[in-house]
C-alpha positions in Angstrom: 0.0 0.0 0.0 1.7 3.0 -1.1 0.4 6.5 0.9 1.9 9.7 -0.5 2.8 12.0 2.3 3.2 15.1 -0.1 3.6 17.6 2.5 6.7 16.3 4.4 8.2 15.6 1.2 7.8 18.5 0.0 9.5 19.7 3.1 12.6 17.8 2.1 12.9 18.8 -1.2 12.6 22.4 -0.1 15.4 21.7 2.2 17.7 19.9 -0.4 21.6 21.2 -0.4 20.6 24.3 2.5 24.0 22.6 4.1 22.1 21.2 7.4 21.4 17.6 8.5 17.8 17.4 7.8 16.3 15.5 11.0 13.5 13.7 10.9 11.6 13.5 13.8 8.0 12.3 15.3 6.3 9.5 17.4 7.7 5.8 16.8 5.9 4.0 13.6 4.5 7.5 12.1 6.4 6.9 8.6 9.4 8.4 8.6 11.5 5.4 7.6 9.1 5.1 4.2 9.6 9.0 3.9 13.0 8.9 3.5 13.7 5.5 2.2 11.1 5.4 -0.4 9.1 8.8 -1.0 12.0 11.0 -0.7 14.5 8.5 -2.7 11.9 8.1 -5.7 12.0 11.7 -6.0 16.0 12.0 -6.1 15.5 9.3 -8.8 13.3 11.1 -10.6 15.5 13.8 -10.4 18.1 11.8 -12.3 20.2 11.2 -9.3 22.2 7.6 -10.0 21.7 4.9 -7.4 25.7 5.1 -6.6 25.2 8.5 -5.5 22.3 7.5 -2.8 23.9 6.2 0.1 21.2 4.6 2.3 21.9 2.9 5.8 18.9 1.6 8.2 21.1 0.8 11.4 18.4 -1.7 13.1 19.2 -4.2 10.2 21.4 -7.0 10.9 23.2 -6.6 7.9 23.8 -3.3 8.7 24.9 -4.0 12.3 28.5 -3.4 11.8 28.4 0.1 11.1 26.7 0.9 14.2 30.5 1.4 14.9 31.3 4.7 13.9 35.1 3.6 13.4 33.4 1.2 10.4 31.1 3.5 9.0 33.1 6.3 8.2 35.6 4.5 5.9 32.9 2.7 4.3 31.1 6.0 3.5 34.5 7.6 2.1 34.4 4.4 0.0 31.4 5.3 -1.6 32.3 8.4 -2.4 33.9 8.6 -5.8 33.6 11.8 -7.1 32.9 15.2 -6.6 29.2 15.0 -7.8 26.6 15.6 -5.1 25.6 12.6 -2.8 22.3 12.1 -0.3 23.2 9.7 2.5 20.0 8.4 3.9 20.7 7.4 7.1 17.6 5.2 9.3 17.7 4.5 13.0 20.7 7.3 13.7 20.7 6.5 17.1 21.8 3.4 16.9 24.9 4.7 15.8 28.0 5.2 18.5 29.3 9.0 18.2 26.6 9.9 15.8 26.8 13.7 16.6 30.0 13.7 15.6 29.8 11.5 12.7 27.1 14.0 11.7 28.6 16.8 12.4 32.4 15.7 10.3 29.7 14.5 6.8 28.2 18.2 6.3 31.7 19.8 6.3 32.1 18.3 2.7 30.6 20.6 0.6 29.0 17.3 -2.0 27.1 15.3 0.8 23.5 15.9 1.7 22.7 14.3 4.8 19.2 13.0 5.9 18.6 11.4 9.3 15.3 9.8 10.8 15.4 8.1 14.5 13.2 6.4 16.9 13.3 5.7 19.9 13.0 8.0 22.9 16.5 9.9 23.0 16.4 10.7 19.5 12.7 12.1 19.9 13.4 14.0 22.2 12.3 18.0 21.0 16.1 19.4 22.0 17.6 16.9 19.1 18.6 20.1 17.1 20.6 20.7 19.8 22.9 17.7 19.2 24.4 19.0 15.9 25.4 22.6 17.4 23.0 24.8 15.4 23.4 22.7 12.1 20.2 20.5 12.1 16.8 21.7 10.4 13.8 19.1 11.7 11.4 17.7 9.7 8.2 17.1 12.2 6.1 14.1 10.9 3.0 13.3 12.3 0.5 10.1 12.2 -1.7 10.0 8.9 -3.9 13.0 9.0 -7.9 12.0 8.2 -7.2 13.2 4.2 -4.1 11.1 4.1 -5.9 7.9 5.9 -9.0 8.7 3.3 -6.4 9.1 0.5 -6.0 5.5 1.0 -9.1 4.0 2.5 -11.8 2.2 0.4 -15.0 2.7 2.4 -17.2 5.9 2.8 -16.4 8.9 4.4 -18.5 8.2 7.4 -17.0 4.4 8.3 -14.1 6.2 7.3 -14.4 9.1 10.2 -15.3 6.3 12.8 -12.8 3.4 11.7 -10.0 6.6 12.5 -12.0 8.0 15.1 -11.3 4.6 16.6 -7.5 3.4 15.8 -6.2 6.8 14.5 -3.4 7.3 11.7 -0.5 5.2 12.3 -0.3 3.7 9.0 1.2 0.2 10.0 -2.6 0.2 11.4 -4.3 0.0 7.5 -2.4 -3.3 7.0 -4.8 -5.1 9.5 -8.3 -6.3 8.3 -9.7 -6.7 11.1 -10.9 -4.9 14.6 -9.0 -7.7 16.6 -5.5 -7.5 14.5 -5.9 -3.9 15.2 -6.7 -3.4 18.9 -3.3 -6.1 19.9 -0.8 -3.9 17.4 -1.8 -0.7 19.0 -1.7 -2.0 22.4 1.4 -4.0 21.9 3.3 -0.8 20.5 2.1 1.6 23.6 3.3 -0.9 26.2 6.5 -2.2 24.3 7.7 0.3 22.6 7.1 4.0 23.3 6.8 2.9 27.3 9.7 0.7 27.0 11.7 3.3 25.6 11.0 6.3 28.3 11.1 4.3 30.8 14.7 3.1 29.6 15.8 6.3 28.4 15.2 8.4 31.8 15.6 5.3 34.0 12.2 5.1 36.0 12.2 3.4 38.7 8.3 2.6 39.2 7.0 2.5 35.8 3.5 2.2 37.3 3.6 5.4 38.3 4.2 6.8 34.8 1.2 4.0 33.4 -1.4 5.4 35.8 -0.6 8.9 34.8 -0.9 8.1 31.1 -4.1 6.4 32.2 -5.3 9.6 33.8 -4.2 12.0 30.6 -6.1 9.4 28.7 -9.0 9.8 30.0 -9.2 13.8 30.5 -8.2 14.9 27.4 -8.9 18.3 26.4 -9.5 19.2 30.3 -7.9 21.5 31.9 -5.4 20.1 34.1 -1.8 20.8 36.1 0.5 18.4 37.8 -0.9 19.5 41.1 -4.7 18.7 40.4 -3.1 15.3 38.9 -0.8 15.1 42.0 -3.9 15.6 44.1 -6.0 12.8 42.0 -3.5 9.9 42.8 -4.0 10.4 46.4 -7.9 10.5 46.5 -8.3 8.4 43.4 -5.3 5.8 43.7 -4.3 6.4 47.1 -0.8 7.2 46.5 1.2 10.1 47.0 3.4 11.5 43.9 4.9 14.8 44.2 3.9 17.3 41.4 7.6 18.0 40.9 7.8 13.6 40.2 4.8 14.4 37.8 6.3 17.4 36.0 9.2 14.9 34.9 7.0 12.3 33.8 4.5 14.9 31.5 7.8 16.4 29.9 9.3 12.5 29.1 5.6 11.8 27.4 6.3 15.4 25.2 9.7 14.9 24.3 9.0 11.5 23.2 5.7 13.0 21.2 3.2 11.2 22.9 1.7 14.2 24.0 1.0 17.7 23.5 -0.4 20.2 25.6 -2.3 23.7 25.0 -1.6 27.3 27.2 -4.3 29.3 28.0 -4.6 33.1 26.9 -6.7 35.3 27.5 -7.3 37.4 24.6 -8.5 40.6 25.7 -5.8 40.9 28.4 -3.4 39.8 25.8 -1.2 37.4 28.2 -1.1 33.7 29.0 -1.8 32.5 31.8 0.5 29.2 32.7 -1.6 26.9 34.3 -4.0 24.6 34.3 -3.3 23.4 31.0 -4.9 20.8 28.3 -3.0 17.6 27.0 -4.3 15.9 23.8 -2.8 12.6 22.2 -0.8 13.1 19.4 -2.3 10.1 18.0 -6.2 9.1 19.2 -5.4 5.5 18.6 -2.6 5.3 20.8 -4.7 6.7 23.3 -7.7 4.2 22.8 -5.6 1.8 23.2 -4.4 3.0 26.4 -7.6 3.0 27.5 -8.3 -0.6 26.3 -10.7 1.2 23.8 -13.3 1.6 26.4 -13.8 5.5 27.1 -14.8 6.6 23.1 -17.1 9.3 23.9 -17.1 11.4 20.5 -17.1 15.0 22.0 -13.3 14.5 23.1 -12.2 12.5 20.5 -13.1 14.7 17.8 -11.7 17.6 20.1 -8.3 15.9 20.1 -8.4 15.2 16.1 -8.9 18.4 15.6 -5.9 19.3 17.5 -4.1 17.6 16.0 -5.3 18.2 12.3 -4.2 22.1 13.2 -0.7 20.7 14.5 -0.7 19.2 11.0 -1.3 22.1 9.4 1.6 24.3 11.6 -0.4 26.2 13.6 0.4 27.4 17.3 -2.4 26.3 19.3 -3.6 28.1 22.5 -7.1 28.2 24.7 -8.7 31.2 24.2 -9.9 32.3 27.7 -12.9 35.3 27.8 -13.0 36.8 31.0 -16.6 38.2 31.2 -19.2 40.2 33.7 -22.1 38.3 34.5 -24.8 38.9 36.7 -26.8 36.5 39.2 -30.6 36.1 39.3 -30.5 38.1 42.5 -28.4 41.0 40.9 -25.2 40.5 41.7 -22.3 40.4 39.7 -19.2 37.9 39.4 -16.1 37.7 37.2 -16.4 34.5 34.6 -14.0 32.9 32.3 -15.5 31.9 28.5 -13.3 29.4 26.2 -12.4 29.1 23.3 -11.3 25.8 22.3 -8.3 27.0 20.0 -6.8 29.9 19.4 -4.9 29.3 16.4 -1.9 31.4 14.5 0.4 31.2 12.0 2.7 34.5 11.2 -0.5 37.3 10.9 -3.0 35.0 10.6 -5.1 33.8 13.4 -8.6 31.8 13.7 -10.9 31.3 16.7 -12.2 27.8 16.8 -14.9 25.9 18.6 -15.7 21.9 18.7 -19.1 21.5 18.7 -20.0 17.8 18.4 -23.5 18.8 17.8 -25.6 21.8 17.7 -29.4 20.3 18.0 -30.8 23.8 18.4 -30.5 27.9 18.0 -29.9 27.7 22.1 -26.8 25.4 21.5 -25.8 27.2 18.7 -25.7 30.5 21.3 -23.9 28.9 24.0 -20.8 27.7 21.6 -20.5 31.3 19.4 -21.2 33.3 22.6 -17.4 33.0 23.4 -16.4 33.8 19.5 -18.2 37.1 19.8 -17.4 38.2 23.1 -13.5 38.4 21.7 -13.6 42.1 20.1 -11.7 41.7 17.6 -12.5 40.5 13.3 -10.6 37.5 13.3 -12.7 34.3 11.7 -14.6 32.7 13.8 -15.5 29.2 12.9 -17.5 26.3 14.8 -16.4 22.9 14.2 -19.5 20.2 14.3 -20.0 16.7 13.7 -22.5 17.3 11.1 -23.2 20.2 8.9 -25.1 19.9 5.6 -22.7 22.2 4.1 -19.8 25.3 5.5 -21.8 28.0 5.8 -22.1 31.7 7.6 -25.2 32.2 10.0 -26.3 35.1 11.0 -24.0 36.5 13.1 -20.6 35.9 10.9 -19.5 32.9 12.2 -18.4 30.0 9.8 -20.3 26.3 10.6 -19.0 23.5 8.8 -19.0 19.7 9.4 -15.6 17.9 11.1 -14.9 16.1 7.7 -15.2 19.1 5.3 -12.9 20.8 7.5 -9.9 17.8 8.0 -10.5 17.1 4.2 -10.1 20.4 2.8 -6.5 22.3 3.5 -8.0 25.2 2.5 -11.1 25.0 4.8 -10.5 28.0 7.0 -10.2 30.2 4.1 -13.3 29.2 3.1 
């Protein structure tokens, strides 16, 4: 099954000869092997590149094993290089490599060798890689299969569609299996051996339990507003253990770095500031976080929230909650200070859109409780609500755009609609 991923490739191409180790990074099993290994070398052929001057190395292969040492690699990659035409070496699984920073660091000093690096496991993912190559690496973010890709490739309607990925996400090793069963053990078989595995080596955790039930409890409140002292506080009433919020800072930065996570600031928009806490962690990918869950909590309001997140992450926005503060006053007359959201404030360079998630909007009274945020902000951004069903995008009455969650994740244009 071949499934284009135009946009990251696109992103590599752009970034061909710019003289920086071109890192690809993102959550274990999310395609970047196939990116670089078969999208991105297709398109070097294409481009009438010869096969001698691709030098490709995937360092989990056993065949490949030896030149994990970097002592071995680096005279088998001056081998290779004959001439003084330009060369891509393709390089899978850096990590794996002894000294790789350095290795890196000696290959983009020769002015004929483009470098391109993917890793996976969790000290390669970690979000201060750049770091590593002292100023000379430009990432590549990759994410899961986004709901066009998985329908790019996906023979049923556009409703079983929505629910079949509503259920086991966009990892695309997850399209090879037929059924629901095959399914449900891969995704719950990766979470605990894999991305778990690999934290929980990486940082050295003692009690890995601890770091399970805390994935347990992000799993099931996502898109709440929450802080390690509320979750610090839920162990000890819930689980009846006591983990210090400082203990639970660690473990929500491991699950980021390792981009199992991601989390949204609050900011209130008329005071123009952000305010720090609580904040709201969403699943980079909803399958992983079904199967967390054992694919038991699927209520649809919080799973389409957290697609939606991620479909703007997608799409490079920076994502915040959009907090309202508002005067309201009590039935008998007296007045309080209340906080409105705004699911996500989103912005990219001058642009910026207010958007709600509405799963559904039965009435005009509904439809007034989820704008009434949108038009309390004072300003004439777009304002757009996000529903489960919409006949077709449309403007009501009071300027805001209502379309339906598929027309929106189908389109890349949608919010210019």
């Amino acid at each position: 099954m071949i499934i284009k991923r135009d946009m990251y490739l696109n992103r590599l191409i752009s970034r061909k000869h710019n003289g920086l180790i071109k890192v690809v990074t993102g959550v274990r099993r999310c395609g970047k092997s196939y990116l670089l290994f078969n999208l991105f070398k297709e398109h070097l052929l294409s481009e009438g590149v010869e096969q001698s001057h691709i030098i490709e190395i995937a360092f989990d292969a056993f065949e490949n094993k030896r030149f994990q040492d970097p002592y071995v690699l680096m005279p088998y990659l001056q081998e290779q290089i004959k001439d003084s035409e330009q060369y891509y070496i393709l390089l899978d699984e850096i990590q794996l490599l002894g000294e790789f920073e350095s290795v890196l660091n000696s290959l983009i000093r020769k002015s004929n060798i483009d470098v391109y690096v993917t890793g996976s496991n969790a000290r390669f993912l970690s979000k201060d890689v750049i770091t590593e190559f002292r100023g000379r690496g430009d990432e590549i973010h990759m994410h899961p299969l986004s709901f066009s890709e998985f329908m790019s490739v996906y023979s049923g309607s556009k409703q079983d569609g929505w629910n079949e990925y509503m259920l086991y996400g966009g990892l695309p090793l997850v399209l090879q299996y037929k059924n629901p069963e095959e399914k449900i053990v891969f995704l719950k078989s990766l979470f605990e051996e894999t991305y778990i595995s690999d934290i929980v080596g990486r940082h050295k955790i003692r009690n890995r339990a601890e770091l399970e039930e805390l994935l347990n409890i992000l799993s099931s409140a996502i898109g709440s507003l929450t802080n390690p002292s509320k979750l610090s506080a839920a162990f000890k009433s819930v689980k009846q253990k006591t983990i210090s919020k400082n203990t639970l800072t660690r473990y929500i930065d491991y699950l980021s770095d390792a981009f199992l996570i991601d989390s949204a600031v609050r900011y209130d928009i008329k005071g123009k500031k952000y305010i720090d806490t609580p904040l709201k962690y969403y699943f980079t990918d909803i399958g992983l976080r079904n199967a967390r869950l054992n694919f038991r909590q699927l209520e649809e309001t919080h799973t389409m929230e957290n697609i939606l997140f991620s479909e703007l992450k997608i799409r490079a926005f920076n994502i915040d909650v959009g907090v309202v503060p508002v005067n309201v006053t009590d039935k008998n007359g007296g007045n309080s200070r209340k906080q409105l959201e705004i699911d996500f404030v989103c912005n990219k360079g001058s642009k910026r859109y207010y958007i709600q998630s509405a799963y559904a909007i039965p009435d005009q009274a509904k439809m007034e409780q989820e704008q009434r945020s949108l038009l309390l902000t004072g300003d004439g951004f777009k304002k757009i609500i996000i529903t489960k069903d919409a006949p077709t995008a449309y403007y009501n009455e009071d300027g805001v755009l209502v379309m339906s969650v598929c027309d929106f994740l189908l389109n890349p244009n949608s919010l210019e609609i």
